[in-house]
C-alpha positions as CSV (number, residue, x, y, z in Angstrom):
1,X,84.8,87.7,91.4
2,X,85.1,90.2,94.0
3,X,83.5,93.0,94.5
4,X,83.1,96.2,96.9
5,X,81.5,99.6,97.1
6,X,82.7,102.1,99.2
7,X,80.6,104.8,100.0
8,X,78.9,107.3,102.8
9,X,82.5,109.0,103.1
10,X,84.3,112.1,101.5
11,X,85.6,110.7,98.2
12,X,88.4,113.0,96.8
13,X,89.4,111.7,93.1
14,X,91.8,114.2,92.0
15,X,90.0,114.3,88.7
16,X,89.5,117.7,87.9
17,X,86.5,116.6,85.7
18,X,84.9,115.0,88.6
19,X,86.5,116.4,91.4
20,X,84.4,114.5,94.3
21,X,81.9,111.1,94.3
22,X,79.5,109.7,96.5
23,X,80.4,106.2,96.0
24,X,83.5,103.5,94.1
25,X,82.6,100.2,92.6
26,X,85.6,97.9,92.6
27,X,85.6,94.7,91.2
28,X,88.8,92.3,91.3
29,X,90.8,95.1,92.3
30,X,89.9,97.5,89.8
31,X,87.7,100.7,89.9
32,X,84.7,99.7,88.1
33,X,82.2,103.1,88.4
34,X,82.0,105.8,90.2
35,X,79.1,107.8,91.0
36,X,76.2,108.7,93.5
37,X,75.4,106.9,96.4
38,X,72.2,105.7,95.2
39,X,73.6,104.8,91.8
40,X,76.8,102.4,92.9
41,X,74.9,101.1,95.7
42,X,72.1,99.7,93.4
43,X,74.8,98.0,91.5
44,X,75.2,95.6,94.9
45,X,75.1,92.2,94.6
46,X,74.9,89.4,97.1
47,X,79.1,89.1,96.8
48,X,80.0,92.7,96.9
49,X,81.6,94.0,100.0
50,X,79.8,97.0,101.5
51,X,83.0,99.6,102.8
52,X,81.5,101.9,105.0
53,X,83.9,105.2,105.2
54,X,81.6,106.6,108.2
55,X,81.8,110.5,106.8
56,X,85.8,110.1,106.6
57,X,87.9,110.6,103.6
58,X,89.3,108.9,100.8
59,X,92.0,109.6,98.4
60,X,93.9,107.9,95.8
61,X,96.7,106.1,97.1
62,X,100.1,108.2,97.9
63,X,103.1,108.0,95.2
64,X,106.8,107.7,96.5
65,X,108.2,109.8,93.5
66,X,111.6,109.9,94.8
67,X,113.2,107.5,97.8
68,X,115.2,104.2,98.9
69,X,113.0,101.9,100.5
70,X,116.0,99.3,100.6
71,X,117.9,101.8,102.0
72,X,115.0,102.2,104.8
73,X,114.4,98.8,105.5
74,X,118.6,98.6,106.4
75,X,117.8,101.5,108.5
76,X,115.3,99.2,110.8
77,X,118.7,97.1,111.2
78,X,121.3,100.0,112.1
79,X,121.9,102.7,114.7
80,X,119.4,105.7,114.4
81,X,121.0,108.7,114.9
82,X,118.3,111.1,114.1
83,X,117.7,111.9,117.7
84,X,121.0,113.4,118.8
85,X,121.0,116.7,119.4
86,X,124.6,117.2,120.4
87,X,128.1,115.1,119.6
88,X,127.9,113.6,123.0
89,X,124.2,112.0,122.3
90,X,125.6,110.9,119.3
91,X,128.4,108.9,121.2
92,X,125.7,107.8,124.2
93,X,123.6,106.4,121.6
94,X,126.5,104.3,119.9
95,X,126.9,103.0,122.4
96,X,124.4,101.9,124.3
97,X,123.9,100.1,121.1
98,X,126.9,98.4,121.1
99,X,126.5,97.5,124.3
100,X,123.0,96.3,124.0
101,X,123.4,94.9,120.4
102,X,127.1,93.8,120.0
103,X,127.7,93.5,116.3
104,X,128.6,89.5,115.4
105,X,132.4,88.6,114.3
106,X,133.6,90.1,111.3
107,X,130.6,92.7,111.1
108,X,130.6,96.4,111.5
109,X,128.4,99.0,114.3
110,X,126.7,100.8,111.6
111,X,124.7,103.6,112.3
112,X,122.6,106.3,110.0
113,X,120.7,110.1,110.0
114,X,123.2,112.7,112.4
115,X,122.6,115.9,111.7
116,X,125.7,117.8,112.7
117,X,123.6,121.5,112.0
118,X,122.1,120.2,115.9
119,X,125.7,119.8,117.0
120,X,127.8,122.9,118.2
121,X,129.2,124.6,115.7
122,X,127.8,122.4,113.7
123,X,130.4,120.4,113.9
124,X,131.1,116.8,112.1
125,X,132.2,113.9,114.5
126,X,135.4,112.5,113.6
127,X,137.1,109.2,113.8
128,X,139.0,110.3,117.0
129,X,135.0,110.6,118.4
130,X,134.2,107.3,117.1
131,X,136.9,105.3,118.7
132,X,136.3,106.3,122.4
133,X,133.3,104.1,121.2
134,X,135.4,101.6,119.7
135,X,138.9,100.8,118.1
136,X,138.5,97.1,117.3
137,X,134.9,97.3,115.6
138,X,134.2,99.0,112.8
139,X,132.4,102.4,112.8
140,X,130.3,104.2,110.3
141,X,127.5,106.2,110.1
142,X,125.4,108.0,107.5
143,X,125.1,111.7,107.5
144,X,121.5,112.6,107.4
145,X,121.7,113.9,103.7
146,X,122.8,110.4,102.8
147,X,125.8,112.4,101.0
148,X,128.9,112.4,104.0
149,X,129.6,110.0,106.1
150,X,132.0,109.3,109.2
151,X,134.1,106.2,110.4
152,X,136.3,105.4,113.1
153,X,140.2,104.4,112.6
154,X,139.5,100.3,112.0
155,X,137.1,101.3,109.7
156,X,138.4,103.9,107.5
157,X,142.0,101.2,107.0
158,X,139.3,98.5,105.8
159,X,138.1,101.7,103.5
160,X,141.6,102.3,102.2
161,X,142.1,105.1,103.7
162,X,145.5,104.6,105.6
163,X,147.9,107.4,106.5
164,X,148.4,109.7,103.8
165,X,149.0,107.9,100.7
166,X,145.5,106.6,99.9
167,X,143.5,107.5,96.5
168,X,140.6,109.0,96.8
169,X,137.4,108.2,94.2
170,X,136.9,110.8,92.0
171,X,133.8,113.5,92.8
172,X,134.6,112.4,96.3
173,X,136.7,113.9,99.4
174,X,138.4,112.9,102.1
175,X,138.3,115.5,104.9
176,X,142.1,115.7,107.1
177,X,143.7,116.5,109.9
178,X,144.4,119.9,109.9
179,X,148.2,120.2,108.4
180,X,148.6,116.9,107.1
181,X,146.5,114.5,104.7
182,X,145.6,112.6,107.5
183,X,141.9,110.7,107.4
184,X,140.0,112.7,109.9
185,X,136.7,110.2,109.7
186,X,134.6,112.2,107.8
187,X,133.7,111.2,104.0
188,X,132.2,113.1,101.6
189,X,129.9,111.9,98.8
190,X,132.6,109.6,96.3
191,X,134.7,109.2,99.6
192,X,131.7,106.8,100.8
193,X,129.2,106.3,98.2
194,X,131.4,105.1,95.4
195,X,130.4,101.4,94.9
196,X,133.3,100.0,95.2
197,X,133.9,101.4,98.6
198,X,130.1,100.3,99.5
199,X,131.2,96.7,99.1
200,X,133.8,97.1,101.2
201,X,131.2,97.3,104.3
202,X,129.7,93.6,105.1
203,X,125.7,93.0,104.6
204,X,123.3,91.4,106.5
205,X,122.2,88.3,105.5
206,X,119.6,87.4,102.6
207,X,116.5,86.5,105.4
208,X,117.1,89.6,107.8
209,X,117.3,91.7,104.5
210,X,113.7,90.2,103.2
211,X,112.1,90.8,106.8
212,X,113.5,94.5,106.5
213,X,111.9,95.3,103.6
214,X,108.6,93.9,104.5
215,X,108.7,96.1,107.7
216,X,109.4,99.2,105.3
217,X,106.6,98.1,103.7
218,X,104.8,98.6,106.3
219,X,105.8,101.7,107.3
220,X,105.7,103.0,104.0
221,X,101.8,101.8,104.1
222,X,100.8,102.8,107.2
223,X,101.9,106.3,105.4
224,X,98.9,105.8,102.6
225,X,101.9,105.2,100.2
226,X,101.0,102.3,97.8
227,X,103.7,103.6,95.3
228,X,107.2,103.5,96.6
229,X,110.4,104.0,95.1
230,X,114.7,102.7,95.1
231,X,116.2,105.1,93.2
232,X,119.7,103.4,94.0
233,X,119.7,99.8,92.5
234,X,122.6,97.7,91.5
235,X,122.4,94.3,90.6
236,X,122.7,92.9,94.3
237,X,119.9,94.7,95.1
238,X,118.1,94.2,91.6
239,X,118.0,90.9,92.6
240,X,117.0,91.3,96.1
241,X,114.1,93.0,95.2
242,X,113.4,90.5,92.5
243,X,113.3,87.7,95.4
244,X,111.1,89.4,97.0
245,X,108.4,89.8,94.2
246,X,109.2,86.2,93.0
247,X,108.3,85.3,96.9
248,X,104.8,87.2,97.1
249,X,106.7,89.4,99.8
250,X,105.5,92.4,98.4
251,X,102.4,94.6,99.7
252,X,103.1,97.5,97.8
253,X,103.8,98.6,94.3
254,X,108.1,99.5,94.2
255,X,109.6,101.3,91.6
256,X,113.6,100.6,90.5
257,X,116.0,103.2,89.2
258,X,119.4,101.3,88.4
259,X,122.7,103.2,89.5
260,X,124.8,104.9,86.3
261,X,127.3,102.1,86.3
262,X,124.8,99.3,86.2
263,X,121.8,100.8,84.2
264,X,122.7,99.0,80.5
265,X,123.5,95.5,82.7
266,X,120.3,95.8,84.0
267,X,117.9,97.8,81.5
268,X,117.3,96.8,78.1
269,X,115.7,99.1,74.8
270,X,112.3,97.8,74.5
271,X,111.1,100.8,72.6
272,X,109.3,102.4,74.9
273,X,110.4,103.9,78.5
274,X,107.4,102.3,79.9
275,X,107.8,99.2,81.9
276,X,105.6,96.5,83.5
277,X,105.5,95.2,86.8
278,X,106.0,91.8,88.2
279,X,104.8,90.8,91.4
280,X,104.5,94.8,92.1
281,X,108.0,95.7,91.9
282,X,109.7,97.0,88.3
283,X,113.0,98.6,87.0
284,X,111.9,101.6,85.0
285,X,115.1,103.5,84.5
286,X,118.5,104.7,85.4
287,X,119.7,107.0,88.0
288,X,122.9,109.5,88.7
289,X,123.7,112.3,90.5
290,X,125.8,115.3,89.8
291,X,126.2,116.9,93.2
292,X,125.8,116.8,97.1
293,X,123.6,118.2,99.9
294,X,123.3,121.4,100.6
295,X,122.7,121.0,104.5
296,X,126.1,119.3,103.8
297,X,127.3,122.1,102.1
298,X,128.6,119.9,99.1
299,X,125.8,120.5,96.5
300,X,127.2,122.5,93.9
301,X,126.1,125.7,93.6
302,X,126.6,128.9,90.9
303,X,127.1,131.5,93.8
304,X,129.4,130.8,97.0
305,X,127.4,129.4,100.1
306,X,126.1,132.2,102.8
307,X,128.6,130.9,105.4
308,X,131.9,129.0,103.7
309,X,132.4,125.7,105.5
310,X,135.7,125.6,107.3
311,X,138.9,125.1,105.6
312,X,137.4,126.7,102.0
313,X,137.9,130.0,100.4
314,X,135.7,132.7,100.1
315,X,134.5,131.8,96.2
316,X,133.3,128.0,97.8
317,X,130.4,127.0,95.6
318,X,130.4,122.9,96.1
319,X,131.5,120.8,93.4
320,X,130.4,118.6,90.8
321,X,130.7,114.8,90.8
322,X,131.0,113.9,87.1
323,X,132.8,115.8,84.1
324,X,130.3,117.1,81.1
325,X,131.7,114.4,79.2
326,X,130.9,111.4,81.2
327,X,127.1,113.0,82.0
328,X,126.1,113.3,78.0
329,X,127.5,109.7,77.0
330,X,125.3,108.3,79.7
331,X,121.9,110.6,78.5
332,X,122.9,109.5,75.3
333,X,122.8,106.0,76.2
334,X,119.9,106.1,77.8
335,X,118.1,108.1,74.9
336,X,119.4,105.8,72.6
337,X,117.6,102.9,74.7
338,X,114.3,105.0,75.5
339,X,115.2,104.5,79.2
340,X,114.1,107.4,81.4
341,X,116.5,109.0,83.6
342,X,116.2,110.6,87.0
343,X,119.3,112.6,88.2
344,X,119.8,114.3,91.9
345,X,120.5,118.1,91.6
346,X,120.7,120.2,94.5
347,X,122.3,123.1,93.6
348,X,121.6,125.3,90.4
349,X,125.3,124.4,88.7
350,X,124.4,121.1,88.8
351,X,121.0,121.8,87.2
352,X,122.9,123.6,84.7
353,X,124.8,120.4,83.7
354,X,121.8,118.6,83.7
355,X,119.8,120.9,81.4
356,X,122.8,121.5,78.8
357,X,124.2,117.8,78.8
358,X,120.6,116.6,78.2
359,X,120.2,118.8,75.6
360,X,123.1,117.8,73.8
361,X,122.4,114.0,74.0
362,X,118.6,114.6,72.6
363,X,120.8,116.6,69.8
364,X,123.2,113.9,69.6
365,X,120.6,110.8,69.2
366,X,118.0,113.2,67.6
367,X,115.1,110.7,69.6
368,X,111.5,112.1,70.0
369,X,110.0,110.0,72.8
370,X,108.5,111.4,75.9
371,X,111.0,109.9,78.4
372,X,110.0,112.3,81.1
373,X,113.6,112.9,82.3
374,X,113.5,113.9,86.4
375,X,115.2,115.9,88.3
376,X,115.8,114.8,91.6
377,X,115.7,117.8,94.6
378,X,116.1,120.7,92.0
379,X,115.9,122.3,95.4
380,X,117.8,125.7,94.0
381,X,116.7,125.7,90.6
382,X,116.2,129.3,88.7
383,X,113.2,131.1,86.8
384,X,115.6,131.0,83.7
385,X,116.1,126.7,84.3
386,X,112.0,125.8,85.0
387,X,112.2,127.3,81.4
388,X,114.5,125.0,79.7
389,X,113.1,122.0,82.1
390,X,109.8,122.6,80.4
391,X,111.1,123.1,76.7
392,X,113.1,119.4,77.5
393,X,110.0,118.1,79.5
394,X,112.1,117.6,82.8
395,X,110.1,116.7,85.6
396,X,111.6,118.6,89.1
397,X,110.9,116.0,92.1
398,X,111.0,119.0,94.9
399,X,112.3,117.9,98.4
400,X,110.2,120.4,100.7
401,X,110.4,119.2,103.9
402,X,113.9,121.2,103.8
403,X,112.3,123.7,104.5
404,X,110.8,122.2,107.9
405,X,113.5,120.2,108.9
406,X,116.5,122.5,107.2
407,X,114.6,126.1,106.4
408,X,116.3,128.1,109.3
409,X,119.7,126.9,108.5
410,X,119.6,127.4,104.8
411,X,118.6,130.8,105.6
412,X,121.2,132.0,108.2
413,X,124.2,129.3,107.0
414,X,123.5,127.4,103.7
415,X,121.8,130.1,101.2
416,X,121.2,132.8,102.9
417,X,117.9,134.6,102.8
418,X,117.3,135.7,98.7
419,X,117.9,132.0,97.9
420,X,116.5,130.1,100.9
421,X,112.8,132.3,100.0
422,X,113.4,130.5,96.4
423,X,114.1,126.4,97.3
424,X,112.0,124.4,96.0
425,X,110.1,126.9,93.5
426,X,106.7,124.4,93.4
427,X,104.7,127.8,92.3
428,X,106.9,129.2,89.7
429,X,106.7,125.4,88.1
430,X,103.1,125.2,88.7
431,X,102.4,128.8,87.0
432,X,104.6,127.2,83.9
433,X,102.5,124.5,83.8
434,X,105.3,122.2,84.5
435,X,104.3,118.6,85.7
436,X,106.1,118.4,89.5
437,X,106.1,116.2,92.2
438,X,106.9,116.2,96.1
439,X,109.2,113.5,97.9
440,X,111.1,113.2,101.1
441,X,114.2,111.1,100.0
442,X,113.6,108.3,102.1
443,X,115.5,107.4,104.5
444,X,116.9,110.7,104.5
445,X,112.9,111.7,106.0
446,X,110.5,108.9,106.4
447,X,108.0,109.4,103.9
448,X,105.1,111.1,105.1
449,X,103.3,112.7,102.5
450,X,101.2,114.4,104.4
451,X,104.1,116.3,105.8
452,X,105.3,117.1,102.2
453,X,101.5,118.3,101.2
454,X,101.7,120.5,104.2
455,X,104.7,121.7,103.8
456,X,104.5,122.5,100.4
457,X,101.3,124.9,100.7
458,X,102.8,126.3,104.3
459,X,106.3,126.4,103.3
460,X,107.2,127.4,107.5
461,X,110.4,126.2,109.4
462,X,109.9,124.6,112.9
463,X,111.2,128.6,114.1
464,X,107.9,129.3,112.7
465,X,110.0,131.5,109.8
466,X,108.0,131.8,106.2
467,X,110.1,130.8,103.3
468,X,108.7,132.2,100.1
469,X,105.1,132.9,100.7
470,X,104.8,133.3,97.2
471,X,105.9,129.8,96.1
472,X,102.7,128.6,98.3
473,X,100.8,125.9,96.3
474,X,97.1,125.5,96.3
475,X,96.0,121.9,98.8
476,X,95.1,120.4,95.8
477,X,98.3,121.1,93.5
478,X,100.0,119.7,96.4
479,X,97.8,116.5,96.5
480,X,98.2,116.2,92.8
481,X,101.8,116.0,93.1
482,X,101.5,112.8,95.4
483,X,98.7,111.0,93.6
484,X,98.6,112.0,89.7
485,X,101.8,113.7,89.4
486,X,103.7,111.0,90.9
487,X,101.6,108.5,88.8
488,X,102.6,110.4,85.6
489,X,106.5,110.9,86.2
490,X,106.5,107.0,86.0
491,X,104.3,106.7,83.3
492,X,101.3,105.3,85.0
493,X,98.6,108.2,84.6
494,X,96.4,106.0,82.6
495,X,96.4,103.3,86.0
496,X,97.0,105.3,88.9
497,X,96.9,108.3,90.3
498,X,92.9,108.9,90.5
499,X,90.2,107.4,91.6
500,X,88.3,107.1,88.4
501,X,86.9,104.1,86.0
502,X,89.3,102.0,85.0
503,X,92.2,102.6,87.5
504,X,93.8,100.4,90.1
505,X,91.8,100.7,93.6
506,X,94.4,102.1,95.4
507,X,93.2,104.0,98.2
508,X,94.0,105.8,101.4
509,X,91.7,106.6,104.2
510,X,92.4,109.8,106.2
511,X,90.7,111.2,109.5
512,X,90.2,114.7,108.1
513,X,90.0,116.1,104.6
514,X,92.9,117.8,103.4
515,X,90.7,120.3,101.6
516,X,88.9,121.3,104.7
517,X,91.2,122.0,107.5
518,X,93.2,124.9,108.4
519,X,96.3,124.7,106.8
520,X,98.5,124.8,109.4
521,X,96.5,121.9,110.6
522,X,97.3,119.4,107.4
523,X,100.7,117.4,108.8
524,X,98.3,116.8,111.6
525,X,96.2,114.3,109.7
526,X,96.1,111.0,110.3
527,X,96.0,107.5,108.0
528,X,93.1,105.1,109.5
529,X,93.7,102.9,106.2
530,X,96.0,102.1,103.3
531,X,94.1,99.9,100.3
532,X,96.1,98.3,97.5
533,X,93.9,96.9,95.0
534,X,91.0,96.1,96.9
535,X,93.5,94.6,99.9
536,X,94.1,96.4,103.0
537,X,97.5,96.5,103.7
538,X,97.6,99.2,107.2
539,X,94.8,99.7,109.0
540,X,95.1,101.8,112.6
C-alpha cells in the first residue's frame, strides 16, 4: 500500500469550501485527507513517503479541455514553421530540412504552424514558392490555424488537384491563379482537411508514431497537464491510441472526440455520456466543426471582416462548412445515443448554427440528459448567444491566447476594434454563471496553461494593446477553468479537478503562486513538477 504526505508548501485546492491546506494524504494514488500540517503528518506511518514542497506551490493537475496531442506528437516528426517571420524564412527553413533530413522514397517533406500575418502583406506562400524547394517531392504544410494549408505542384496532382477540372470537397476551397481555376497551392479547410484527402498524404510508421506520442506526453507534462485531449480521432488513430494504452505507453490521462463521420463506428449508446478509461486514454464523444479561423479569415462570421481578404467582395463574412440539415441529423444522433458533442465555432454565424441546430435536435429527440454540449473557440460569440448557451447548457472552450499571439491583427485586419475588445467573452460567461474553460488548440499553440491563465486575466497583445479590460477574469476563475472546469466539461468533477478527499492525486508543482504574483508576472511561472496519481511524470 502506498502512501505519501505532502506538506510544508502552498497547497491551492480550488475548493471554494476549503480554499487552501497545510498538508495531502495520498494513499495508492488517491487523496486520502486533507488538512493541517500537524494533523496529516500524525497520520505517517513507517511506509508513507514524506513530499517536502519546501514553501512552493501546489495545484491540482492542469486539464487539456480542447487540443490534438496526436496531432502534436506528428509535429515532433515534421518541419516547424512557427519561427518564420517572412516567406523567405519559410523557404530557408524547408529547406535546410530537406537537406538535412531528406524524406525516404515514396514519402512527402511535410511541414506545420506558418503564420502568413508575419509575412508581407500577409501574404500566403504558394505552390510556385514551394517548388524552388522542390518539384519531385511532395510539399505541404499546415497553416498555423490548422484550417489552410499549402502544397507544391507534385503534391497538390497526388491531392487531385490537376489543371482546372478537379472537384473540390464541399465546405472547402481551392484558392487560383488569378484569371483561371488554376491550383495556386493554397487549401482552405475541406480543400485539405477532408478525410479523404488526409489519406492521400503517407504516414509514418506504427513505432515512430508510438515514440511521438510519448514525447508529447512529455511535453504536455512538463506543462503540469495530466489531462490531455484529441479532439480529431478516426478509427486509425482510435486504434493508435488504443495500442498505446494496451502497451502501458501512457503517462497521462487522454481524452478522445471521434470525427463526425466516424463517431457512431466508434461510439456506442451506453446510457449515459459518461465514459471510463482504460489504461488512461478514453473516447468520450464526437466532434465537428462548422467553420474556419479567423486569423485565416475563413471563420464564418454575421458581419463582413474589418479588412476583406483579397479576391472577395465587400459583404465577405467567411462561410460555413456543413448545411443546417446535415448539422441537426448528427446532434440528433448523438442525442439519441447520449454521446456528448464538442463543435469548433469561431465566428458568431457559426455559433448561430450551433445554438439553433442543437436546439432543434433536443426538440426532435425530446432527451433530458446533461450531455454538456461544447463549444470549441466560441471566440466571437454575442451577449444574446452566452444566453441561449446557458438555457441549452453549452459549455464555451475560449481560445485566449488569440489575443497574445493574434490580438493586434484581429484588431487592425480580422475584426476590427468593437469586436476584437469582445473575443473570447470569459467575463460576460462567468457573470452568467456559465461553466467555461480555457485551451490553446494544441498544436496550433503548445499548451501552456499558464499562458492561457495569464492571458485570460491580462487579456494584453505582445504590442502591449488591452483587449477588453472588462472581460478580465479573476486568477482564480481562470485557474478553475484549467483544473475543475476542465474536469467538469468531461464529466469528471467528482475525480478530478481538486485537490480534495477522494479525488485522483494529480498534482502540479509551481515555483510561484499564481494568487500571489503580479499579474503581468503569471506566464512567467514555472513547472518544477507534474504528479499523476502519486507518480511523477516531469520533474525540472
Amino acid at each position: 500500500m502506498k502512501k505519501s504526505i505532502y506538506y510544508n508548501g502552498t497547497i491551492v485546492t480550488v475548493n471554494d469550501k476549503n480554499p487552501t491546506v497545510e498538508a495531502v494524504l495520498v494513499e495508492n494514488g488517491n487523496i486520502l485527507k486533507v488538512g493541517s500540517k500537524e494533523e496529516i503528518l500524525s497520520l505517517e506511518d513507517q511506509d508513507t513517503r514524506l513530499v517536502d514542497l519546501q514553501g512552493k506551490t501546489m495545484l491540482p493537475g492542469f486539464i487539456d479541455p480542447h487540443g490534438h496531442i496526436v496531432a502534436v506528437s506528428q509535429t515532433l516528426m515534421v518541419v516547424n514553421l512557427s519561427e518564420a517571420n517572412s516567406k523567405e524564412e519559410f523557404l530557408q527553413i524547408l529547406k535546410k530540412s530537406l537537406a538535412e533530413n531528406p524524406p525516404k522514397e515514396g514519402e512527402w517533406l511535410i511541414g506545420f504552424g506558418y503564420d502568413n500575418t508575419k509575412f508581407k502583406n500577409q501574404e500566403h506562400p504558394t505552390k510556385f514558392d514551394l517548388d524552388t524547394v522542390s518539384k519531385d517531392i511532395p510539399i505541404y504544410v499546415s497553416h498555423a490555424s490548422g484550417h489552410l494549408a499549402v502544397a507544391n505542384s507534385i503534391a497538390l496532382e497526388k491531392l487531385g488537384y490537376i489543371g482546372e477540372s478537379y472537384e473540390v470537397p464541399e465546405g472547402g476551397v481551392v484558392r487560383t491563379v488569378e484569371g483561371s481555376k488554376e491550383p495556386n497551392g493554397v487549401l482552405e479547410e475541406n480543400a485539405c482537411l477532408d478525410p479523404d484527402k488526409k489519406k492521400l498524404i503517407p504516414g509514418p510508421s506504427v513505432e515512430t508514431l508510438m515514440n511521438s506520442i510519448k514525447k508529447a506526453q512529455e511535453i504536455y507534462a512538463s506543462l503540469g497537464i495530466t489531462t490531455a485531449q484529441d479532439a480529431s480521432v478516426d478509427e486509425g488513430m482510435n486504434q493508435l491510441l488504443q495500442g498505446a494504452a494496451q502497451c502501458g505507453s501512457l503517462i497521462i490521462d487522454i481524452v478522445g472526440f471521434a470525427i463526425q463521420h466516424t463517431t457512431m463506428k466508434l461510439l456506442k449508446n451506453e446510457g449515459t455520456p459518461t465514459r471510463k478509461y482504460h489504461n488512461h486514454y478514453k473516447l468520450l464523444g464526437g466532434k465537428t466543426w462548422l467553420d474556419g479561423s479567423p486569423q485565416g479569415k475563413t471563420a464564418w462570421l454575421t458581419k463582413p471582416y474589418y479588412e476583406v481578404p483579397q479576391g472577395h467582395s465587400a459583404d465577405y463574412c467567411g462561410y460555413k462548412t456543413q448545411e443546417d440539415s446535415v448539422v441537426t441529423d448528427y446532434f440528433k444522433t448523438l442525442v439519441e445515443n447520449n454521446i456528448q458533442v464538442n463543435v469548433h465555432c469561431n465566428g458568431d454565424a457559426s455559433a448561430d448554427q450551433f445554438i439553433r441546430c442543437y436546439r432543434k435536435a433536443l426538440e426532435l429527440t425530446g432527451n433530458k440528459t446533461d450531455l454538456r454540449p461544447v463549444m470549441v473557440h466560441a471566440q466571437t460569440v454575442r451577449e444574446d448567444q452566452l444566453d441561449e448557451m446557458k438555457d441549452l447548457g453549452i459549455i464555451p472552450t475560449f481560445f485566449l491566447d488569440h489575443i497574445w499571439y493574434w490580438g493586434d491583427y484581429h484588431y487592425e485586419s480580422v475584426l476590427g476594434p468593437d469586436r476584437a475588445n469582445r473575443i473570447s467573452p470569459a467575463a460576460s460567461a462567468l457573470k452568467r454563471g456559465i461553466n467555461f474553460t480555457i485551451h490553446q488548440d494544441p498544436p496550433v499553440k503548445m499548451p501552456n496553461q499558464i499562458l492561457a491563465i495569464h492571458n485570460a486575466v491580462n487579456r494584453q497583445t505582445q504590442s502591449g494593446r488591452v483587449l477588453g479590460e472588462d472581460q478580465r477574469i479573476p486568477i482564480i476563475e481562470a485557474i478553475k477553468a484549467v483544473t475543475i472546469n476542465g474536469a467538469y466539461q468531461c464529466f469528471e468533477e467528482n475525480t478530478k479537478g481538486t485537490i480534495e478527499e477522494g479525488k485522483v492525486a494529480d498534482f502540479v508543482i509551481l515555483d510561484k503562486n499564481p494568487l500571489e504574483v503580479e499579474k503581468s508576472e503569471i506566464k512567467n511561472i514555472k513547472v518544477l513538477e507534474t504528479i499523476k496519481e502519486d507518480n511523477t511524470v516531469f520533474k525540472a
